[in-house]
N, C-alpha and C positions, 0 to 999 in steps of 0.2 A: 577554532572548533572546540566547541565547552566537554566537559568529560564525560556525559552522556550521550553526546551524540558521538563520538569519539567511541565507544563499546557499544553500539546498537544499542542502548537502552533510553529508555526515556521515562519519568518522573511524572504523572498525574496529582499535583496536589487537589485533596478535597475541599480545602478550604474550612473544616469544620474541626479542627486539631485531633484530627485523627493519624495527620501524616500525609506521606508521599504512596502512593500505589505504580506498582511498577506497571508500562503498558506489554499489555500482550502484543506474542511476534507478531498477528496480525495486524496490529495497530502501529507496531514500531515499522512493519513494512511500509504501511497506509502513508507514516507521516516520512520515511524517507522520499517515498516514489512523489510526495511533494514536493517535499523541498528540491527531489532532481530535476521533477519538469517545471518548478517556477524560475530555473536559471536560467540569464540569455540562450537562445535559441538561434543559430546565422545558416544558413546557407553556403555550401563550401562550392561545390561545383554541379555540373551536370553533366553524364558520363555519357556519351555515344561510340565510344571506343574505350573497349576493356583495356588496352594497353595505356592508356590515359586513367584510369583509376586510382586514385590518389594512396600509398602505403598508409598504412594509420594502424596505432595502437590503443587506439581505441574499442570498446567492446562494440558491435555493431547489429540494429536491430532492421530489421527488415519490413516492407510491409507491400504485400503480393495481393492479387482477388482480380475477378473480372475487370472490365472496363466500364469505369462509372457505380461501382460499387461503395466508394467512399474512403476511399484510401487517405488522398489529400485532406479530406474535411477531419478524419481521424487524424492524423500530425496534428493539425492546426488547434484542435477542441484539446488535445494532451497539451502543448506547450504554450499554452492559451493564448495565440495569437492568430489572426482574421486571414492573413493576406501571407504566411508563409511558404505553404506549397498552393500551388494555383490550381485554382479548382473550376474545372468545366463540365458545361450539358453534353459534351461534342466527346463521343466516346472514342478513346484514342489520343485523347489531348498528352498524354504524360509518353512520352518516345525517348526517354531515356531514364537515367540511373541519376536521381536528385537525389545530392546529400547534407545532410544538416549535423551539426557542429552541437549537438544539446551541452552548451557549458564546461568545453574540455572534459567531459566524463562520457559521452557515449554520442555515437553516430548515429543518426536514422537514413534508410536508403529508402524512399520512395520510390517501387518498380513499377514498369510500365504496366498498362493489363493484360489478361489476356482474353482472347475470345475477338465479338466481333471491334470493330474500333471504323472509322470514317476515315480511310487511310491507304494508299497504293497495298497491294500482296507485297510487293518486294519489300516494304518498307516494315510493314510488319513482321514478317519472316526475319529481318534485321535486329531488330528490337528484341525479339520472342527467341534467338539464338545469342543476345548480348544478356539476358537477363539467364539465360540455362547454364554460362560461359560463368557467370560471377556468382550463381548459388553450388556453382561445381568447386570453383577455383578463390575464394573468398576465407580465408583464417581466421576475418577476425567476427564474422559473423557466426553469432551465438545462439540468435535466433529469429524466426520468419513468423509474423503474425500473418497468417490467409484471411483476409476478409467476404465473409458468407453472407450475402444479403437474405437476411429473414424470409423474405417473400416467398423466394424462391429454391431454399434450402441447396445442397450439394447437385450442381449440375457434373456432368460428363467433364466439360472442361475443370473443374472444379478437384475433381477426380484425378486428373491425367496431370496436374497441377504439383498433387500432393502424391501422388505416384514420384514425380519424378524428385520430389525434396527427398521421398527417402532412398532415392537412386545416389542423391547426393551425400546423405546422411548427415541433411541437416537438420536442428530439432526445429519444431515448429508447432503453432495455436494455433486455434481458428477463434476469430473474433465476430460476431456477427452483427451487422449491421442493421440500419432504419426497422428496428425491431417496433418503433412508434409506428409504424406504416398495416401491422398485423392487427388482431385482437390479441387481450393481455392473456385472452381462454388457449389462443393453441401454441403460445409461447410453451407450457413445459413439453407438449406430445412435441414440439420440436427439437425443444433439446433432448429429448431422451431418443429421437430418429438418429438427430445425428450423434449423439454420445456412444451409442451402439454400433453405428459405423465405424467409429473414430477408433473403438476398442480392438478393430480390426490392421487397424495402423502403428506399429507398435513403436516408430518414432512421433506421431503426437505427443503434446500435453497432454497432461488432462484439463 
């Protein structure tokens, strides 16, 4: 590790003998969060029983939303690979707790969804108490991305979702999805619906 990236800094030469420009935090963040998700990415297990959930000291990120909202295809577009977490039409396909290995530096857990899913009550109700069991009972998780598909902004379930993250108190984003699926005209009247919701939530992001 060279000794700027070693102190969070990083060195923009101009090229024109004017020197080195130091990058802004924004940019020094830009070029870490590369270089973290351009490292091998593996697939460690698949959790259907919280007592079976692997200790790890690793930081660990989360990633929650309905069923078929795009959770999967988001792992896979960050760690630029096609075929990591598996991605279906068939809502309900994700029925456990997927976890991935990003580079001995951090975990990602892939939760199932919630809402409707193509799937027995009991088996859901199974799922939907293993995923309430490890955003309760989880140390090393730092934080839960909720994915909000544009279209359809914050439902009920959506709602009852992030109710219960801050029963947990854990911190969490909302990330929103197939925002190419909208017009580009009512993108900000929806981030500014939901940003004023959000303000109501006082463990959000921002």
């Amino acid at each position: 590790m060279g000794d700027h990236e070693a102190d969070g800094g990083r060195d923009l030469s101009h090229g024109d003998g004017l020197g080195p420009v130091t990058a802004t935090p924004d940019e020094q963040a830009s070029d870490a969060g590369h270089r973290l998700f351009a490292k091998p990415c593996r697939f460690v297990a698949g959790i259907a029983d919280l007592a079976r959930l692997p200790a790890s000291d690793l930081p660990e990120v989360a990633f929650a939303g309905r069923s078929n909202v795009g959770k999967s295809s988001l792992i896979n577009a960050l760690t630029g690979r096609r075929q990591l977490a598996r991605i279906s039409q068939t809502p309900g396909r994700t029925q456990q707790i997927n976890l991935f290995d990003l580079g001995g530096r951090l975990m990602l857990a892939d939760l199932p969804g919630y809402g409707y899913a193509q799937a027995p009550k009991p088996a859901v109700d199974a799922w939907q108490a293993l995923v309430r069991r490890y955003l309760r009972g989880r140390p090393a998780l730092l934080r839960t991305c909720v994915l909000i598909d544009a279209r359809h902004g914050f439902k009920d379930l959506d709602r009852n979702f992030m109710t219960l993250l801050g029963e947990a108190a854990v911190a969490w984003q909302i990330v929103l999805t197939k925002t190419d699926l909208i017009r580009a005209a009512e993108l900000p009247d929806l981030l500014a619906s939901l940003g004023a919701e959000l303000e109501r939530r006082p463990g959000a992001h921002p």
